[in-house]
N, CA, C and O atoms as a Tripos MOL2 file, in Angstrom:
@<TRIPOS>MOLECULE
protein
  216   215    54     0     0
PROTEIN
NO_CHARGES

@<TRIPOS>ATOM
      1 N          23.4170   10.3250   14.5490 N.3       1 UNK1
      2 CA         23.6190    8.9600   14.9800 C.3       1 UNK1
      3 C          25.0730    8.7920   15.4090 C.2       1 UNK1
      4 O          25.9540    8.9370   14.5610 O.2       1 UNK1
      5 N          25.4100    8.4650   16.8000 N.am      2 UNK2
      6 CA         26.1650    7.8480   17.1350 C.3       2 UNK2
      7 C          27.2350    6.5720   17.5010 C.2       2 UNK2
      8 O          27.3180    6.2230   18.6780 O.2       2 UNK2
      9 N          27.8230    6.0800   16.7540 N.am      3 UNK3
     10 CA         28.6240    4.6340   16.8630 C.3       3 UNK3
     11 C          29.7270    4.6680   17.5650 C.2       3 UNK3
     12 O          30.6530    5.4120   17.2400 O.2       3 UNK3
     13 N          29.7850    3.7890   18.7280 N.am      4 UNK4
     14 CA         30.7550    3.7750   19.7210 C.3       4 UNK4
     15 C          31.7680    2.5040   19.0160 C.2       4 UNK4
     16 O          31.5260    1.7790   18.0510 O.2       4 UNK4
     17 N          32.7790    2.5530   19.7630 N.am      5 UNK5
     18 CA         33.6510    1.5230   19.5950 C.3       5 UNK5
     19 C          32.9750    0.2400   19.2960 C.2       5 UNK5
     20 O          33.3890   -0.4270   18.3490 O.2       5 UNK5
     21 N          31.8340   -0.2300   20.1100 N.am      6 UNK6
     22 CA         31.9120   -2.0640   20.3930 C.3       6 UNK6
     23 C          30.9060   -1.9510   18.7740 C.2       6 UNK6
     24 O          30.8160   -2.9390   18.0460 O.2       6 UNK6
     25 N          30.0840   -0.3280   18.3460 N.am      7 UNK7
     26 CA         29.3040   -0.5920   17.2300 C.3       7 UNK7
     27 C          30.8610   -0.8780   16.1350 C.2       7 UNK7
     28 O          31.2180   -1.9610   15.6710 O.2       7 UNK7
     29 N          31.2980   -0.0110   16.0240 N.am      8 UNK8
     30 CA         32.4580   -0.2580   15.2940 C.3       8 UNK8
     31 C          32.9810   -1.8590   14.9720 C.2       8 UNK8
     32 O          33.0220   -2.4870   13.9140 O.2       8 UNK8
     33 N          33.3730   -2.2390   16.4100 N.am      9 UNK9
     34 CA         34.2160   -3.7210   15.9460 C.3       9 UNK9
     35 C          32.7220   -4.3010   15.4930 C.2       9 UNK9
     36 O          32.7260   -4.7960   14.3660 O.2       9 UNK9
     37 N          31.7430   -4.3140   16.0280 N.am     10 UNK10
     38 CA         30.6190   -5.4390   15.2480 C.3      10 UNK10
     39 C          30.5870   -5.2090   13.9050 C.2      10 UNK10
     40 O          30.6240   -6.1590   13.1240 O.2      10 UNK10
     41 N          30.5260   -4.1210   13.5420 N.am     11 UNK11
     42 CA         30.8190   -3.9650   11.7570 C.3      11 UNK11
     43 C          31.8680   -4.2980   11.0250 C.2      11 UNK11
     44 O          31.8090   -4.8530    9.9280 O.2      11 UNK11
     45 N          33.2410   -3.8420   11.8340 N.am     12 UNK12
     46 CA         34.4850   -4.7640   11.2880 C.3      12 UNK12
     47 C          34.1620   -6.3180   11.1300 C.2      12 UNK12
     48 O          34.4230   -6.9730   10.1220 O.2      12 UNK12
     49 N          33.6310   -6.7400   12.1350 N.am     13 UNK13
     50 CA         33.8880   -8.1560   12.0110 C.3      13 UNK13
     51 C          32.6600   -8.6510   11.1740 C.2      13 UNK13
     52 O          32.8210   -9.7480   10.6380 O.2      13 UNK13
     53 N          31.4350   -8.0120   10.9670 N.am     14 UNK14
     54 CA         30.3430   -8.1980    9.8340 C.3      14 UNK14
     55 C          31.2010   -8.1990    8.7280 C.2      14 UNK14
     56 O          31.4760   -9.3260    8.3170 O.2      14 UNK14
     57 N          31.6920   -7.2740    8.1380 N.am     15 UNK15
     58 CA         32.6180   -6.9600    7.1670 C.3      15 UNK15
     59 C          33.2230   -8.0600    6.8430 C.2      15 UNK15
     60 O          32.8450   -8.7630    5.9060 O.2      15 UNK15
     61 N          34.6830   -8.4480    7.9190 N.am     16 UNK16
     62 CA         35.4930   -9.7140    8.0940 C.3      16 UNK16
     63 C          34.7360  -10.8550    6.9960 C.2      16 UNK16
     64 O          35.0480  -11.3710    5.9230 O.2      16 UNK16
     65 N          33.6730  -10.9120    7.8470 N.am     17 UNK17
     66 CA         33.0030  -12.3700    7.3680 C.3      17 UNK17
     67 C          32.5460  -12.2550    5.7930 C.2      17 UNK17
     68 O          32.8240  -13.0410    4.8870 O.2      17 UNK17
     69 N          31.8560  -11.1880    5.7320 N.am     18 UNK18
     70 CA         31.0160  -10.8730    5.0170 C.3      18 UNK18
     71 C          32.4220  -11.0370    2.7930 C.2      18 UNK18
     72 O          32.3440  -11.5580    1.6800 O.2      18 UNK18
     73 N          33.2910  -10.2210    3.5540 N.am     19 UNK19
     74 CA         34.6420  -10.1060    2.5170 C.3      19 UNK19
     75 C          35.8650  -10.4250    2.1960 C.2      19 UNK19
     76 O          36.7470  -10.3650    1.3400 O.2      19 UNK19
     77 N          35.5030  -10.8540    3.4180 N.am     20 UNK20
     78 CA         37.0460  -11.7670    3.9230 C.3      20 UNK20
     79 C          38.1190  -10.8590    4.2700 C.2      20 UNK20
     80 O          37.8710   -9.6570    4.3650 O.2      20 UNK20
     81 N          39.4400  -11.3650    4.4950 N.am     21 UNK21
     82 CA         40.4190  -10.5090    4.8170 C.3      21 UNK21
     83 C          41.2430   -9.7970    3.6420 C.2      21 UNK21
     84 O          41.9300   -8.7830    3.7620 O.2      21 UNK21
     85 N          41.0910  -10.3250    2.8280 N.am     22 UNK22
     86 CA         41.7720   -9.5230    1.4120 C.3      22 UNK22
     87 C          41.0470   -8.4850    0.8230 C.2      22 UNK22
     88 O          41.4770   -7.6400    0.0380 O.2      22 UNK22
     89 N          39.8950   -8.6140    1.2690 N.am     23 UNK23
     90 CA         38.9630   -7.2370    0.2260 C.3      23 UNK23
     91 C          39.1510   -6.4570    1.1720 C.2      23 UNK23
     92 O          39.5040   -5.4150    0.6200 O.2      23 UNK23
     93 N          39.1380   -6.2490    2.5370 N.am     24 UNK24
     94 CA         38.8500   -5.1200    3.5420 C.3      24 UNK24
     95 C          39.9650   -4.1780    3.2300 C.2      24 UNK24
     96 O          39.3680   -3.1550    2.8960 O.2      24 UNK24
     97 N          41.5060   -3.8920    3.1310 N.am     25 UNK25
     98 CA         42.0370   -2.8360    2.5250 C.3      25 UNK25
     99 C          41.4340   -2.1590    1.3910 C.2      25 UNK25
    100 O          41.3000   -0.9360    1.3410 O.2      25 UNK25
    101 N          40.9410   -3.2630    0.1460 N.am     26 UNK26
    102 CA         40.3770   -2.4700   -0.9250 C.3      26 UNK26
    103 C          39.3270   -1.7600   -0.4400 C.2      26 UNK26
    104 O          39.2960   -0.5850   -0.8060 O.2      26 UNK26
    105 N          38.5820   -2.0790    0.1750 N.am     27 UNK27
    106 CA         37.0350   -1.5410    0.7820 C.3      27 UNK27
    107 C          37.3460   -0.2510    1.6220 C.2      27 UNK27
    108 O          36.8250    0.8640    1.5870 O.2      27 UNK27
    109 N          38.5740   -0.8650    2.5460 N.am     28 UNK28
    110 CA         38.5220    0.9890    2.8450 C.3      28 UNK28
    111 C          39.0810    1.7220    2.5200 C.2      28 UNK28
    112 O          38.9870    2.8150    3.0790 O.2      28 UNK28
    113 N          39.9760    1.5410    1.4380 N.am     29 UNK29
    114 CA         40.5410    2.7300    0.3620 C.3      29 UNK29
    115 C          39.6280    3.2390   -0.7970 C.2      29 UNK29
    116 O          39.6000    4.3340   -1.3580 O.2      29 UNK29
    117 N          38.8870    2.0990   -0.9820 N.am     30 UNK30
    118 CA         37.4800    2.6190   -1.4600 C.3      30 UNK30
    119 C          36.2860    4.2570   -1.0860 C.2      30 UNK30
    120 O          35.9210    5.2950   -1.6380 O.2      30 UNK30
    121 N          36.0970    3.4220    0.3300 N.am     31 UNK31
    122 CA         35.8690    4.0860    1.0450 C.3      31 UNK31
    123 C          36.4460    5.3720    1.6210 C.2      31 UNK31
    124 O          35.5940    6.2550    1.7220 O.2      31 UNK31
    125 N          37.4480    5.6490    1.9530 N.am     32 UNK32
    126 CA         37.9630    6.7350    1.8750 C.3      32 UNK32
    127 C          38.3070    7.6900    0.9420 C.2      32 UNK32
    128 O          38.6420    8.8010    1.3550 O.2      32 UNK32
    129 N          38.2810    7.4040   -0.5250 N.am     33 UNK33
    130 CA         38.6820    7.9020   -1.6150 C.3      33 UNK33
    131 C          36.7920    8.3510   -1.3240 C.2      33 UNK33
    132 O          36.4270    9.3130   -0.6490 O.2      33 UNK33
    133 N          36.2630    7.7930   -1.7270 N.am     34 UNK34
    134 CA         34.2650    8.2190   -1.7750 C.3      34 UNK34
    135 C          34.2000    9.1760   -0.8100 C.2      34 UNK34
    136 O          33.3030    9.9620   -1.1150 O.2      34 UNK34
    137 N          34.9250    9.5920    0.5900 N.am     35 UNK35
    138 CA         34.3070   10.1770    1.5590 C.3      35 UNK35
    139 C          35.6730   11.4580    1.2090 C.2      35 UNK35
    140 O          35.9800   12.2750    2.0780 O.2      35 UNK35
    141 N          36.1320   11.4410    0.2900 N.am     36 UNK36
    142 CA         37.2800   12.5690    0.8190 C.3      36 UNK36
    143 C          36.6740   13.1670   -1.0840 C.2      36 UNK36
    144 O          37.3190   14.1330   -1.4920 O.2      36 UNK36
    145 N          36.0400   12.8550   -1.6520 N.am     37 UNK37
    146 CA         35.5350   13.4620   -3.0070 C.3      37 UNK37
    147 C          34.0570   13.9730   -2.2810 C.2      37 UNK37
    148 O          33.4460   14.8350   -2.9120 O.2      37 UNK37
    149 N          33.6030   13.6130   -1.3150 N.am     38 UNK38
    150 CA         31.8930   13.6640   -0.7250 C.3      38 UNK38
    151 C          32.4020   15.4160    0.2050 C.2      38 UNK38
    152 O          31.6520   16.3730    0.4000 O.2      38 UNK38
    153 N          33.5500   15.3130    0.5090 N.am     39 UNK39
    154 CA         34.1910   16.3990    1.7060 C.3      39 UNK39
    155 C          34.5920   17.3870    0.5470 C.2      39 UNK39
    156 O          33.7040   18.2320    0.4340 O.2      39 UNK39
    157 N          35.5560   17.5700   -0.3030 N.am     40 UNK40
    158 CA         35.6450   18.2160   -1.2220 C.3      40 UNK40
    159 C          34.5400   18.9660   -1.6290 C.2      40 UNK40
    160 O          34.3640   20.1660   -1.4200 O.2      40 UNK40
    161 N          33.6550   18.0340   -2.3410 N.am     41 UNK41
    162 CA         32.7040   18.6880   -3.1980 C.3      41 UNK41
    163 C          31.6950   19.2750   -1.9160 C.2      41 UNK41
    164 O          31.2130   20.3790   -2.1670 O.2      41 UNK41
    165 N          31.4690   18.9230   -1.1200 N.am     42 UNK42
    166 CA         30.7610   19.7920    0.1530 C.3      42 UNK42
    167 C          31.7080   20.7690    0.3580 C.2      42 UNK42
    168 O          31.2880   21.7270   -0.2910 O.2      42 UNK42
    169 N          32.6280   21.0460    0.8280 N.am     43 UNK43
    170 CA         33.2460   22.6020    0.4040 C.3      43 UNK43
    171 C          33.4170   23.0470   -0.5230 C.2      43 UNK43
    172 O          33.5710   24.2520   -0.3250 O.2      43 UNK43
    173 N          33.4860   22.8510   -1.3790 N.am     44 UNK44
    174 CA         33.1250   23.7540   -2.7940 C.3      44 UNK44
    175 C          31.5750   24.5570   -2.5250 C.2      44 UNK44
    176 O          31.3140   25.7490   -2.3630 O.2      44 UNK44
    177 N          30.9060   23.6180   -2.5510 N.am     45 UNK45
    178 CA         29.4840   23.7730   -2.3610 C.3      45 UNK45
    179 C          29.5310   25.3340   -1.4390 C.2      45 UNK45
    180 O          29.2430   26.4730   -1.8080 O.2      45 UNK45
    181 N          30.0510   24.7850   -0.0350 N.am     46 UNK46
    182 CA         29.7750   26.1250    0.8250 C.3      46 UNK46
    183 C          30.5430   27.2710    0.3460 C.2      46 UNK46
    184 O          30.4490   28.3060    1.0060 O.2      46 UNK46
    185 N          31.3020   27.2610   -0.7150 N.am     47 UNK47
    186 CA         32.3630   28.1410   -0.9300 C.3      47 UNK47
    187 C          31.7480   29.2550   -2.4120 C.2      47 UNK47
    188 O          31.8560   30.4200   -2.7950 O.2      47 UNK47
    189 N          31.0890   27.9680   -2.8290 N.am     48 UNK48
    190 CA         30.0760   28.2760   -4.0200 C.3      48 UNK48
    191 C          28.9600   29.5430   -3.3500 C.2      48 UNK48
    192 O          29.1060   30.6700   -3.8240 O.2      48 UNK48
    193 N          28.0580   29.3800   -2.4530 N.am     49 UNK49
    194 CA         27.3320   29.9250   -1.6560 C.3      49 UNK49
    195 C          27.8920   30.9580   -1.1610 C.2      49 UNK49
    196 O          27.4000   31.9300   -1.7340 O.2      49 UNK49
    197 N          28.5920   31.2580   -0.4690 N.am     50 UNK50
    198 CA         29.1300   31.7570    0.5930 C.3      50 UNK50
    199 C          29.6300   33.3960   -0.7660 C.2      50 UNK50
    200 O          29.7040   34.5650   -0.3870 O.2      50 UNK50
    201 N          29.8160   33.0410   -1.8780 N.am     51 UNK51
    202 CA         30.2240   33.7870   -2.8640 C.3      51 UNK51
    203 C          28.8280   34.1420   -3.9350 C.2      51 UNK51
    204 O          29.0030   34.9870   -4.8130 O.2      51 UNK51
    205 N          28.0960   33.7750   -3.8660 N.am     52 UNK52
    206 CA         26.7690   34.0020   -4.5340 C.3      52 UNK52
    207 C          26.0880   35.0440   -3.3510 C.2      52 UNK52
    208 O          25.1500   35.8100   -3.5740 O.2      52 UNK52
    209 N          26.6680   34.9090   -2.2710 N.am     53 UNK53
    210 CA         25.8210   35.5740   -0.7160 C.3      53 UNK53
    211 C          26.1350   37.3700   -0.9720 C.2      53 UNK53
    212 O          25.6350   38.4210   -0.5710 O.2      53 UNK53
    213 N          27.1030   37.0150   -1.7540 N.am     54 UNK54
    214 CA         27.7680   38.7420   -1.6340 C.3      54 UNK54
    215 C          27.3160   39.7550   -2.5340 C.2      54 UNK54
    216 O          27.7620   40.8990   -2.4490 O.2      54 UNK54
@<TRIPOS>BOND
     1     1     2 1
     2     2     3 1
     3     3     4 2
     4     3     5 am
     5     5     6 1
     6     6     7 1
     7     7     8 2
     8     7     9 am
     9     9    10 1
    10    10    11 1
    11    11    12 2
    12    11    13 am
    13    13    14 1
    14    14    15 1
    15    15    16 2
    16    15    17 am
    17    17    18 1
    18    18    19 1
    19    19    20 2
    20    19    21 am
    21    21    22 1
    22    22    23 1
    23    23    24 2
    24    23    25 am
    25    25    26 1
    26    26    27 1
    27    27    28 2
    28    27    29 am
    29    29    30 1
    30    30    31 1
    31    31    32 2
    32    31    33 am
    33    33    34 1
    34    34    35 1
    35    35    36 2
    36    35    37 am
    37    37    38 1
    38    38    39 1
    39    39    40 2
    40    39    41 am
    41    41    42 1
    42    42    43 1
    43    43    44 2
    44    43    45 am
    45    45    46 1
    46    46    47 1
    47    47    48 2
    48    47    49 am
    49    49    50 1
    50    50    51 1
    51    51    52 2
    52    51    53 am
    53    53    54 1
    54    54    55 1
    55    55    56 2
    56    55    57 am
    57    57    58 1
    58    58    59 1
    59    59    60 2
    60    59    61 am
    61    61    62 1
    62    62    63 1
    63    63    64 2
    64    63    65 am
    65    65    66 1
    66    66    67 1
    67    67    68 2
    68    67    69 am
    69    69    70 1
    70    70    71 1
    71    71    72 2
    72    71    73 am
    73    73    74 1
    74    74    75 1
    75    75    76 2
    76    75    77 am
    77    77    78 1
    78    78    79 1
    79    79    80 2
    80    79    81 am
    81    81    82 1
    82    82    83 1
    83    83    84 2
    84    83    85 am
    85    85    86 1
    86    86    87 1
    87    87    88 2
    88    87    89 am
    89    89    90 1
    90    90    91 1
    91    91    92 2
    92    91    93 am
    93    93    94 1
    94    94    95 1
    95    95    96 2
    96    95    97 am
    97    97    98 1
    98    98    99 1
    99    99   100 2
   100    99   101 am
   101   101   102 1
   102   102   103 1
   103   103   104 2
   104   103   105 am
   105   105   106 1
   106   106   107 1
   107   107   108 2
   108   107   109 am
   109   109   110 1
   110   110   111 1
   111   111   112 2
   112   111   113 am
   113   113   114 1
   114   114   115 1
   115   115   116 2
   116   115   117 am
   117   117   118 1
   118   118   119 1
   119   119   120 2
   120   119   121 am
   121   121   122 1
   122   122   123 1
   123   123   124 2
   124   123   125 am
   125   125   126 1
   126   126   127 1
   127   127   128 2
   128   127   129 am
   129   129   130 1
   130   130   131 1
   131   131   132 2
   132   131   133 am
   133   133   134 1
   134   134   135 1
   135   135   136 2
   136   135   137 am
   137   137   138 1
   138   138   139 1
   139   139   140 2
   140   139   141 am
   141   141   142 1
   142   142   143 1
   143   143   144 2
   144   143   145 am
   145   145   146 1
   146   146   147 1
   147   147   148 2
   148   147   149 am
   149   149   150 1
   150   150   151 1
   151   151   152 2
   152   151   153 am
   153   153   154 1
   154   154   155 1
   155   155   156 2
   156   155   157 am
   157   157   158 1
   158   158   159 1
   159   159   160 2
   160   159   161 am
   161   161   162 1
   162   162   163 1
   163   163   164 2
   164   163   165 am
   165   165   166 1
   166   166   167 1
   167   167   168 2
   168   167   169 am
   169   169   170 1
   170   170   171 1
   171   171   172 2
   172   171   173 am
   173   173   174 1
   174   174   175 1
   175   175   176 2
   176   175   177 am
   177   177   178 1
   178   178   179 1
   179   179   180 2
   180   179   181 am
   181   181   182 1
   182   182   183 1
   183   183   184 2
   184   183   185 am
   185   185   186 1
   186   186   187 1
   187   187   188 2
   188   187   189 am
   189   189   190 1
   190   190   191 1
   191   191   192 2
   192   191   193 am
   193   193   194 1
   194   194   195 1
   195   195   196 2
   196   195   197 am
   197   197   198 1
   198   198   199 1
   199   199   200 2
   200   199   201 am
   201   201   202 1
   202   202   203 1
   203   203   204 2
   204   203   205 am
   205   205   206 1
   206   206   207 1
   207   207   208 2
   208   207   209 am
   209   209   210 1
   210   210   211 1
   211   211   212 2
   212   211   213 am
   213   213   214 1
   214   214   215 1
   215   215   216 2
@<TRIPOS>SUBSTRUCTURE
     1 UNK1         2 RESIDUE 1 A UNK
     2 UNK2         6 RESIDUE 1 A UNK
     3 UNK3        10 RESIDUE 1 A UNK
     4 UNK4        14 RESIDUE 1 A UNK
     5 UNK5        18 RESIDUE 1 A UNK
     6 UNK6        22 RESIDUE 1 A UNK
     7 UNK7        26 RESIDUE 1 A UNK
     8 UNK8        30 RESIDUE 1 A UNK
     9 UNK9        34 RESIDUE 1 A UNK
    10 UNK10       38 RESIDUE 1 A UNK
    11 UNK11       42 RESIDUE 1 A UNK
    12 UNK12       46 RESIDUE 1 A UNK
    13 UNK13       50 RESIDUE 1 A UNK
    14 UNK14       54 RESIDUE 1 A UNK
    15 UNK15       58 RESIDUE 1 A UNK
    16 UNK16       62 RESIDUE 1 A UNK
    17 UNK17       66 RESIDUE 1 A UNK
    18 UNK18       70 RESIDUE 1 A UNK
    19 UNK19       74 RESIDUE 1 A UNK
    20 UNK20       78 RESIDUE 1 A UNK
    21 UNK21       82 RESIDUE 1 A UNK
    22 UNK22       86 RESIDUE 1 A UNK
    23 UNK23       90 RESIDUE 1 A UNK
    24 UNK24       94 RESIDUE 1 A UNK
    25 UNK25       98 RESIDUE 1 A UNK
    26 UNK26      102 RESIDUE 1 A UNK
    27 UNK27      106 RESIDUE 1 A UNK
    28 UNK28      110 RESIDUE 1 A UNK
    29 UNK29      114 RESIDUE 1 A UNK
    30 UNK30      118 RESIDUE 1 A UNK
    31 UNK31      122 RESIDUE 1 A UNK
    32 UNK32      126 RESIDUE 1 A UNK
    33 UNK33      130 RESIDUE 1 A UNK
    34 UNK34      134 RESIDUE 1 A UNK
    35 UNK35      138 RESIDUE 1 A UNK
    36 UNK36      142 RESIDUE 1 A UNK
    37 UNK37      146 RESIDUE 1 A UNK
    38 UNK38      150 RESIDUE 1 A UNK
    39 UNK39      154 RESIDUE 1 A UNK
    40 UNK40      158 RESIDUE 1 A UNK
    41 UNK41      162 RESIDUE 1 A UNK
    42 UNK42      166 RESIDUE 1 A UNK
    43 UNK43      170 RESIDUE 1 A UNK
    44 UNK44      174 RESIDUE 1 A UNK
    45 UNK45      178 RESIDUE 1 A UNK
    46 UNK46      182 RESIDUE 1 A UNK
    47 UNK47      186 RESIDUE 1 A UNK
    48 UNK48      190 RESIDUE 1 A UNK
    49 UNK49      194 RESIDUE 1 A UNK
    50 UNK50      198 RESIDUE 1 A UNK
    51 UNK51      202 RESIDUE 1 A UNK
    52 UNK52      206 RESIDUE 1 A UNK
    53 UNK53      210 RESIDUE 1 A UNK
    54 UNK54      214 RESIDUE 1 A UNK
């Protein structure tokens, strides 16, 4: 699935409304902390494998 820019701002501004302007930093430091532990542990994973292969 692909999201272009104009999908992008429609979700920012869903967001906007949805949290207002003070939660959206927390939300995407949130968010980024969740997606950079999701990236981690997916390389481990392949690294895990990749060493069981041998």
């Amino acid at each position: 699935m692909h999201v272009g820019i104009p999908g992008l701002i429609l979700i920012l501004l869903i967001l906007l409304v949805l949290f207002g302007p003070k939660k959206l930093p927390e939300l995407g430091k949130a968010f980024g902390q969740t997606f950079k532990e999701f990236k981690n542990s997916s390389k481990s994973e392949k690294e895990d494998e990749k060493e069981n292969n041998r």
